[in-house]
Residue frames as qw, qx, qy, qz and C-alpha x, y, z in Angstrom:
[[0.418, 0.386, -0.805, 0.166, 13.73, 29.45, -21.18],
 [0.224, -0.234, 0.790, -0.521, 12.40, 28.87, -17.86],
 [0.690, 0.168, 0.229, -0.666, 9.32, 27.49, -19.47],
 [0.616, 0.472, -0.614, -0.145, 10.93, 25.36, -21.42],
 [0.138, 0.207, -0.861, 0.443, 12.58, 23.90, -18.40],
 [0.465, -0.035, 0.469, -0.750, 9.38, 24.13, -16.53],
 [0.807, 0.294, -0.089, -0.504, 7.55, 21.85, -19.56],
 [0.689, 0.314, -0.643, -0.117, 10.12, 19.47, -19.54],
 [0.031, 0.278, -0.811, 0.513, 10.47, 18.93, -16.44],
 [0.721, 0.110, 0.201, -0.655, 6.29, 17.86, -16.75],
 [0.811, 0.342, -0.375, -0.289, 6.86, 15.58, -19.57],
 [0.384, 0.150, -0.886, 0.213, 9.69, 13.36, -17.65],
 [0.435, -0.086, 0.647, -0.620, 7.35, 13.87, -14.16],
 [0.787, 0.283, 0.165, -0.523, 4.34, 12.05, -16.34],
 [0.604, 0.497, -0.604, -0.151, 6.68, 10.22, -18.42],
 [0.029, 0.325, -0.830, 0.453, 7.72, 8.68, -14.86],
 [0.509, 0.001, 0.512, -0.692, 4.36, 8.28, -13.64],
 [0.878, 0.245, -0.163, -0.378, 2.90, 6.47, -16.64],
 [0.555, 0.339, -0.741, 0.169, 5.89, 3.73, -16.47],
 [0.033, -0.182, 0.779, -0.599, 5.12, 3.35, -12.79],
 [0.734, 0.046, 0.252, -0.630, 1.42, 2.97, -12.96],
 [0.704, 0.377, -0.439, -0.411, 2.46, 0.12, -15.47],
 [0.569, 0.205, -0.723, 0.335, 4.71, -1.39, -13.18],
 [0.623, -0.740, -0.159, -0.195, 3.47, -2.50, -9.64],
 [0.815, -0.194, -0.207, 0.506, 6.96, -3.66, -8.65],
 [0.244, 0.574, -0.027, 0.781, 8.13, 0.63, -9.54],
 [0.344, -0.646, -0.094, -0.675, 5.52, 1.87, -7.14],
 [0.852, -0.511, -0.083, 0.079, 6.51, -0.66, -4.37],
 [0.630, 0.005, -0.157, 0.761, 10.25, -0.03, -4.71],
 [0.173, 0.483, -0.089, 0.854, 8.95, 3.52, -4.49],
 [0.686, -0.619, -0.161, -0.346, 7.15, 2.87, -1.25],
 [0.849, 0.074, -0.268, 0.450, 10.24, 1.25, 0.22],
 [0.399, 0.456, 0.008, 0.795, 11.78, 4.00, -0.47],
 [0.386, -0.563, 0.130, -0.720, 9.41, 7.01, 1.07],
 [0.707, -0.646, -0.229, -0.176, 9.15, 4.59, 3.86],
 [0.902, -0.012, -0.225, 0.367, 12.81, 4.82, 4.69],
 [0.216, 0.497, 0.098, 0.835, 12.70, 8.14, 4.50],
 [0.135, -0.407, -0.621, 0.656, 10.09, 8.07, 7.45],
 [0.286, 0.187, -0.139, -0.929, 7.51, 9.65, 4.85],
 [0.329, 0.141, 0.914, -0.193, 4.76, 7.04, 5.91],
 [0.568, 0.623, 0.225, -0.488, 1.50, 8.90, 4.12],
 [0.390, 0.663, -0.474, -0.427, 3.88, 9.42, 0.49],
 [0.086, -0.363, 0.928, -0.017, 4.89, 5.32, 1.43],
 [0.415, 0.322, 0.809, -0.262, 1.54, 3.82, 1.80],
 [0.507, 0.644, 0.182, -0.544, 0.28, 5.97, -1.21],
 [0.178, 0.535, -0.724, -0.397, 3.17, 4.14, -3.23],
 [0.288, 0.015, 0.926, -0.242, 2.12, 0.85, -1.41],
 [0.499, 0.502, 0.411, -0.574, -1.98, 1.91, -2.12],
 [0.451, 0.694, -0.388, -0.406, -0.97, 2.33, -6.30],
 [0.014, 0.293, -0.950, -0.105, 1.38, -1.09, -6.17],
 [0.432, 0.115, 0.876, -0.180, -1.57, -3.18, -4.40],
 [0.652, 0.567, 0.192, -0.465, -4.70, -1.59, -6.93],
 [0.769, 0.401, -0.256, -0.427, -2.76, -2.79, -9.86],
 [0.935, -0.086, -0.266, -0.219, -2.11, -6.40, -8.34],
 [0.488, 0.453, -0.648, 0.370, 0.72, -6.31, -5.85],
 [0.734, -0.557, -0.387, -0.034, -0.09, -8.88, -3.01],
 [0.643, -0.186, -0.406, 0.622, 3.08, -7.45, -1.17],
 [0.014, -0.343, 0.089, -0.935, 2.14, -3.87, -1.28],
 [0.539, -0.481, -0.630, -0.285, -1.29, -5.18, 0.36],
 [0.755, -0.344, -0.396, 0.394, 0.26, -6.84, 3.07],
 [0.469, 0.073, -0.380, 0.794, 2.30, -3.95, 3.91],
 [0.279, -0.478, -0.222, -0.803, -0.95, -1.64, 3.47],
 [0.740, -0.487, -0.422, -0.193, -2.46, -3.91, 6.19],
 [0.674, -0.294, -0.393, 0.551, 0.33, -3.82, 8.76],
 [0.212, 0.218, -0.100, 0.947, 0.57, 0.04, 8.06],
 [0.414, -0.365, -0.570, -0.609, -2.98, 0.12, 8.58],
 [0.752, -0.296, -0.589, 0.004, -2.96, -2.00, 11.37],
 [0.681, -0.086, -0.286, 0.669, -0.27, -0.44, 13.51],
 [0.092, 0.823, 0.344, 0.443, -0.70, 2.87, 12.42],
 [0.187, -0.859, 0.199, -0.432, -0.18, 5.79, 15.29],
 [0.709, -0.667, 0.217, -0.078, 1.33, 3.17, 17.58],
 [0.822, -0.117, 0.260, 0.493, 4.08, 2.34, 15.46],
 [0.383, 0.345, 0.099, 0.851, 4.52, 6.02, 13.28],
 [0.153, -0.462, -0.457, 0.744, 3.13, 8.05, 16.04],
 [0.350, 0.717, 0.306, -0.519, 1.26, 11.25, 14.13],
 [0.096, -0.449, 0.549, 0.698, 2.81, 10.40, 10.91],
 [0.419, 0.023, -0.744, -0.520, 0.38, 8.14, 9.82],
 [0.621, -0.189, 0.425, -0.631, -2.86, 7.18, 11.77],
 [0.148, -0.018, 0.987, 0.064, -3.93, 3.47, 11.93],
 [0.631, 0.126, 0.379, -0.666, -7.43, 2.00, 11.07],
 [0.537, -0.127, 0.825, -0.125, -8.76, -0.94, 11.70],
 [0.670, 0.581, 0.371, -0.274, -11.40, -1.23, 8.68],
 [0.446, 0.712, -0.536, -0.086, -8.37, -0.52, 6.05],
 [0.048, -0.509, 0.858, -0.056, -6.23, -2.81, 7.79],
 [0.658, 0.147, 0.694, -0.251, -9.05, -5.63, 7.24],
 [0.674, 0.716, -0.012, -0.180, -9.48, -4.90, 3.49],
 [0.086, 0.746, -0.616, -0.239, -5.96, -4.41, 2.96],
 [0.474, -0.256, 0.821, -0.190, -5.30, -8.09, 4.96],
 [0.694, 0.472, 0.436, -0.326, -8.56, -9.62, 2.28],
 [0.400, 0.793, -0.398, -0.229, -6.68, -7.99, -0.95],
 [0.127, 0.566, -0.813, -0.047, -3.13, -9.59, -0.38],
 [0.603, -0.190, 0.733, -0.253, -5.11, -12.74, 0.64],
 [0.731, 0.585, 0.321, -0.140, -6.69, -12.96, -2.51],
 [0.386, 0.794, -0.467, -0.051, -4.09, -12.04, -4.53],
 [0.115, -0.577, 0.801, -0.114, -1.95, -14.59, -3.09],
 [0.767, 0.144, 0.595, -0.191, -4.49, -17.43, -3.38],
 [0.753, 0.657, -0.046, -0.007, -4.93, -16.73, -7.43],
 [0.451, 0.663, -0.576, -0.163, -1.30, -16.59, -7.93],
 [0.483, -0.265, 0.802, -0.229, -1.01, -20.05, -5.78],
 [0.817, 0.238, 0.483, -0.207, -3.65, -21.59, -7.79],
 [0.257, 0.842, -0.299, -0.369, -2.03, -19.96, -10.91],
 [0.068, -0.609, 0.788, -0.064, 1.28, -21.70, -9.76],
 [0.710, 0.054, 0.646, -0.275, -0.78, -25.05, -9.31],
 [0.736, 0.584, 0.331, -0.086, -2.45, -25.24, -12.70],
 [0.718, -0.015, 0.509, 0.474, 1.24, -24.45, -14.25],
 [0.312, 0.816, 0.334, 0.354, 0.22, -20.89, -15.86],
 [0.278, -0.952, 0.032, 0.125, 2.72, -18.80, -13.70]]
């Protein structure tokens, strides 16, 4: 029995995970989330998943988390500078294309 439990409780964990990888907007509400919680690493890895499949706000947040780092979550989450430049580059792009997108009347 406990295997039973133990296998379903796989199939909804992956069942979850594949619906979230699909959705960037999942994996940012679940960054939100772990960041409210004051679980900054488990927040930015939601954030890190949102931005790769095309969320300019998870970027942005990647970049300020980045940016800030130890001087705003002290040893919860360290800062650096080279992430917080990429991040910053990402959400820029991303925001340009959906601008032009929005221009040319395809958004």
């Amino acid at each position: 029995m406990n295997a039973r439990l133990t296998l379903a409780a796989t199939a909804v964990a992956l069942a979850l995970a594949r619906s979230a990888a699909a959705d960037p907007a999942a994996w940012h509400a679940q960054g939100l989330a772990e960041y409210e919680r004051g679980h900054y690493a488990a927040a930015a890895e939601a954030f890190r998943h949102a931005a790769d499949e095309g969320d300019a706000r998870s970027a942005e947040v990647l970049a300020l988390m980045y940016r800030y780092g130890s001087r705003l979550y002290g040893d919860a989450f360290a800062g650096d500078a080279a992430e917080a430049k990429r991040w910053a580059a990402v959400a820029a792009e991303r925001r340009q294309t959906r601008l032009v997108a929005k221009a040319a009347g395809r958004d």
